[in-house]
C-alpha positions in Angstrom: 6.6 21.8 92.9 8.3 22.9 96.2 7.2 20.6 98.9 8.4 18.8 102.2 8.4 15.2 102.4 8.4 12.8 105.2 9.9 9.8 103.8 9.3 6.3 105.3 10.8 4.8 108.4 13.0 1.7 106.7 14.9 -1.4 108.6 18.4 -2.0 107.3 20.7 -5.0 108.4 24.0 -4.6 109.6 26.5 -7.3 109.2 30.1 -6.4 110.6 33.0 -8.9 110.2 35.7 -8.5 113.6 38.0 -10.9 114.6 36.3 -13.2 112.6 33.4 -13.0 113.9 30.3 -12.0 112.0 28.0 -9.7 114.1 24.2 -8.3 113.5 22.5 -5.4 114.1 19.4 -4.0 112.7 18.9 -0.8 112.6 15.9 1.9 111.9 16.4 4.7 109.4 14.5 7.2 107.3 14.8 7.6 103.8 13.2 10.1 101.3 12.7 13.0 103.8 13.0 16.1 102.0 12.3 19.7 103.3 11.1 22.3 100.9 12.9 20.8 97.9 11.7 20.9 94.1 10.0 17.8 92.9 9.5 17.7 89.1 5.8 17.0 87.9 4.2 15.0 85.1 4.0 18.0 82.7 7.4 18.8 83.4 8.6 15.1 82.9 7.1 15.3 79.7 8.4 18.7 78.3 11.5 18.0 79.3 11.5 14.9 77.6 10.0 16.2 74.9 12.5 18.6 74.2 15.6 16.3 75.0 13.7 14.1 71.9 13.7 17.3 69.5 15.7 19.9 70.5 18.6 18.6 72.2 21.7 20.8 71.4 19.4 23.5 73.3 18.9 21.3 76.7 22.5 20.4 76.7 24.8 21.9 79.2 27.5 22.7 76.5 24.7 25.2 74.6 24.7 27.9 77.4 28.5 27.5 78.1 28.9 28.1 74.1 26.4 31.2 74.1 27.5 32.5 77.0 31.4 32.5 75.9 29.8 33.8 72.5 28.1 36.8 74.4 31.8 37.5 75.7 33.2 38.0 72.6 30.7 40.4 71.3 30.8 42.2 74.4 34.7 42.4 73.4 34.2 43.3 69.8 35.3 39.9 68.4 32.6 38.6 67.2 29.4 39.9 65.1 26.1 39.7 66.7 24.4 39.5 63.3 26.3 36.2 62.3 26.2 34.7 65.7 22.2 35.0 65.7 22.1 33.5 61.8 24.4 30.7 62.6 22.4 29.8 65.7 18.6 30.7 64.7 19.0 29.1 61.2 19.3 25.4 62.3 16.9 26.4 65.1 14.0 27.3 62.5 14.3 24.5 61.0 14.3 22.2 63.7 11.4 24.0 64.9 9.1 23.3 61.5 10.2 19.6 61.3 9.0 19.3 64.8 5.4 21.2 64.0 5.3 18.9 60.7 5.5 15.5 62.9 2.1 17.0 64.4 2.4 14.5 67.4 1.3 15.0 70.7 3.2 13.3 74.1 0.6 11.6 76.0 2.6 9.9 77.9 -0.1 7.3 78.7 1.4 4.3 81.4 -0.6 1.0 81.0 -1.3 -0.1 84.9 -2.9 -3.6 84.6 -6.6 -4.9 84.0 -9.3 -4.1 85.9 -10.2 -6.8 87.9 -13.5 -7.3 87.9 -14.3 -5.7 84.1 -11.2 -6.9 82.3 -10.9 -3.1 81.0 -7.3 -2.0 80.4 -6.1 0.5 83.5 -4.0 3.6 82.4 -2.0 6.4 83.4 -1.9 9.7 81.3 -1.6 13.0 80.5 -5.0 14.6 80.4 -6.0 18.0 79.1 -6.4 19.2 82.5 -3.5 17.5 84.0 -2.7 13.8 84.9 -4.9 11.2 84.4 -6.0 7.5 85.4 -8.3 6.3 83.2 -10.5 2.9 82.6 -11.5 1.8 79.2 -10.3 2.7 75.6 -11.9 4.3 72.7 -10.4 1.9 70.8 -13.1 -0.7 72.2 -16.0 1.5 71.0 -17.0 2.5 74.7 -16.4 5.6 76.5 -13.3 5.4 79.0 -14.0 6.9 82.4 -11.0 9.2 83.8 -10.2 10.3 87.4 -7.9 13.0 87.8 -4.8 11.8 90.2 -3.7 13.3 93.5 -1.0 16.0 94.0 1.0 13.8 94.9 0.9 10.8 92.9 3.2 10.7 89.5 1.8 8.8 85.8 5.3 7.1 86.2 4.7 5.8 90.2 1.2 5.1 90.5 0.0 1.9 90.6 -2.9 -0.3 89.7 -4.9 -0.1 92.9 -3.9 3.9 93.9 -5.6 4.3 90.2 -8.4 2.0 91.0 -9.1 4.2 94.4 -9.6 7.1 92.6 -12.6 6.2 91.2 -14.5 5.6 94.3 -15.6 8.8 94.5 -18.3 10.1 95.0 -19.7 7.5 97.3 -22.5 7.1 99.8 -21.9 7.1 103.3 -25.1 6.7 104.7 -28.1 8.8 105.8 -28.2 11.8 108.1 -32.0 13.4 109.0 -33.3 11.2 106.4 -31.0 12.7 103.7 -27.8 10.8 101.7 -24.2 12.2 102.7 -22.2 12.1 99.7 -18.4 12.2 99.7 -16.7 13.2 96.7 -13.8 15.2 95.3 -14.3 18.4 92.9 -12.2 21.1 91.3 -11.7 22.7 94.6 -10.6 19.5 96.7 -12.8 16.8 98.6 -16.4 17.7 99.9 -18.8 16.3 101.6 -22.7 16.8 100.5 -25.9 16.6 102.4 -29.0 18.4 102.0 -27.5 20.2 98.9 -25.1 21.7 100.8 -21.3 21.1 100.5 -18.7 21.1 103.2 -15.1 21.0 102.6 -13.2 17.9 103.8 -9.7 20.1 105.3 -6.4 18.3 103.2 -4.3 16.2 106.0 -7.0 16.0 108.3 -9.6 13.6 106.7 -9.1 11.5 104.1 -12.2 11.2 101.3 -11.1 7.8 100.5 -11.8 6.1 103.9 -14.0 8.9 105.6 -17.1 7.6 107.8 -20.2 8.8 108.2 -19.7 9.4 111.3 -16.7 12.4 110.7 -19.1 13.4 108.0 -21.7 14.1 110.2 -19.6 16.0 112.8 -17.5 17.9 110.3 -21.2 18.9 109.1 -22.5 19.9 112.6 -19.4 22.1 113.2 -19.6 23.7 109.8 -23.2 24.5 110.9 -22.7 25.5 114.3 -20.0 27.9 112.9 -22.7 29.2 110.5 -24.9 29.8 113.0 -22.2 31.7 115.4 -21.7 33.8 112.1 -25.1 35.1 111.5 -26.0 38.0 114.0 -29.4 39.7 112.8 -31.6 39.0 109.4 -33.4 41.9 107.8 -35.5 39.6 105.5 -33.2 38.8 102.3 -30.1 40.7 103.7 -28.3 39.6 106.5 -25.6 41.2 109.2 -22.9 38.2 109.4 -19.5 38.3 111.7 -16.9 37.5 109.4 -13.0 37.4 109.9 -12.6 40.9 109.6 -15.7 42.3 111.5 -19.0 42.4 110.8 -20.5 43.4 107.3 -24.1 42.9 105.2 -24.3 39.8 102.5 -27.5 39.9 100.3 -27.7 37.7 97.1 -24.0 36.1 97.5 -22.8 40.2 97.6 -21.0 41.5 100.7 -21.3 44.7 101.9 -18.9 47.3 104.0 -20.4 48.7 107.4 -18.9 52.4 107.4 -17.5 53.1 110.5 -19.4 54.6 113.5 -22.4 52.8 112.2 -24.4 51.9 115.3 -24.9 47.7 114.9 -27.4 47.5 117.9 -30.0 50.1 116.3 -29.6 48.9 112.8 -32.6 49.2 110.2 -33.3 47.6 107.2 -33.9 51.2 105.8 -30.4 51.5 106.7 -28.6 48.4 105.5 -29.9 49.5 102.2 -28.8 52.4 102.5 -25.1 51.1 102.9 -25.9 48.8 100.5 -26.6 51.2 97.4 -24.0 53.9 98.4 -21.4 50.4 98.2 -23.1 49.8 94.5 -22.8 53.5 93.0 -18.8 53.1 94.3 -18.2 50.1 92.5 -19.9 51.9 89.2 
């Protein structure tokens, strides 16, 4: 993953020896910061170490010096492509079948600690949709609960009360016109909910974990307001919204085209179906 980091401001003592005397100095510094540099990831931790575990003459820097030097001489006419392939492919197949025969799969599970008010054994893992925390084992006849981590925490860094946090949402933050505001985080990053509605919490701006109700309630009035600024004229079920890109007809989650030269201010339903049904017969 290609990503900046902004590392974390860290003290470091100076001691200097002169004359001797010993001298002091403390001084500020920051370390990690990285700008748009590659970051490995939990599945490529594990594939990586999986294949260093079972195939490594192929992950070893000596393999494409070799292959590449062999690709020389059969550019040359020294050497026989046909051979070359059979002596490398025939220890490769079988490496390859004793690896499907083990029939093991890398979980690369992390145990964090116990939870500290159930006892329950705290993990981090490789999921089947990506990394994991997760509370509970099978093994104990219960269902374990899992919460999928943050982009940027790592199965190998995390610890026991980052994995705890993650299972605080959804939670209630309070009422708002007589209806619960629910803060929670779903496929397509944190949300807030009220009044079966959801509105997006924006990434770097507002954090899910320690949001109040009151943000919630004025990220949900300016949502609203923009709505409203957005909606220009209803014709009953179809509507003539102001969108990035101009203005254009939405009816039943569909968006619609205005043609060009089309007169907004004398606009009849009559017409927006019109548009409507020549944009359907296009797209057939």
């Amino acid at each position: 993953l290609k990503e900046n980091r902004p590392g974390e401001k860290r003290q470091i003592s100076i001691y200097t020896l002169e004359k001797g005397k010993i001298s002091h100095a403390v001084k500020n510094e920051i370390s990690g910061k990285e700008k748009s540099k590659l970051f490995p990831q939990d599945i490529g931790m594990i594939v990586n170490d999986f294949l260093v575990e079972n195939f490594p003459e192929i992950v070893d820097y000596n393999f494409t010096a070799e292959i590449k030097r062999q690709f020389d001489e059969i550019a040359l006419g020294k050497l026989k492509w046909t051979g070359m392939l059979k002596k490398f492919y025939g220890p490769f197949h079988k490496t390859v079948e004793s690896t499907l025969e083990k029939k093991h799969r890398k979980t690369a599970g992390r145990f964090l600690g116990n939870h500290p008010e159930t006892g329950e054994p705290v993990s981090a893992r490789m999921g089947r949709f990506g990394p994991v925390a997760q509370i509970g084992s099978s093994e104990d006849g219960n269902k374990p609960r899992y919460a999928s981590l943050t982009r940027d925490q790592l199965i190998e860094t995390i610890s026991l009360e980052e994995a705890l946090r993650l299972f605080t949402l959804p939670r209630t933050l309070g009422s708002f016109e007589n209806e619960e505001v629910v803060v929670g985080k779903g496929r397509f990053g944190p949300y807030i909910r009220h009044k079966s509605k959801f509105y997006s919490v924006k990434k770097g701006v507002d954090d899910p974990y320690s949001l109040t109700l009151e943000r919630a309630i004025q990220i949900i009035h300016e949502k609203n307001e923009a709505e409203k600024k957005k909606l220009v004229r209803e014709f009953g079920d179809i509507m003539l919204l102001n969108g990035r890109y101009g203005l254009y007809l939405s009816r039943d989650k569909k968006n619609y085209r205005i043609p060009k030269g089309t007169d907004i201010n004398s606009l009849t339903r009559e017409e927006c179906e019109a548009i409507i049904e020549r944009s359907e017969k296009k797209k057939k």
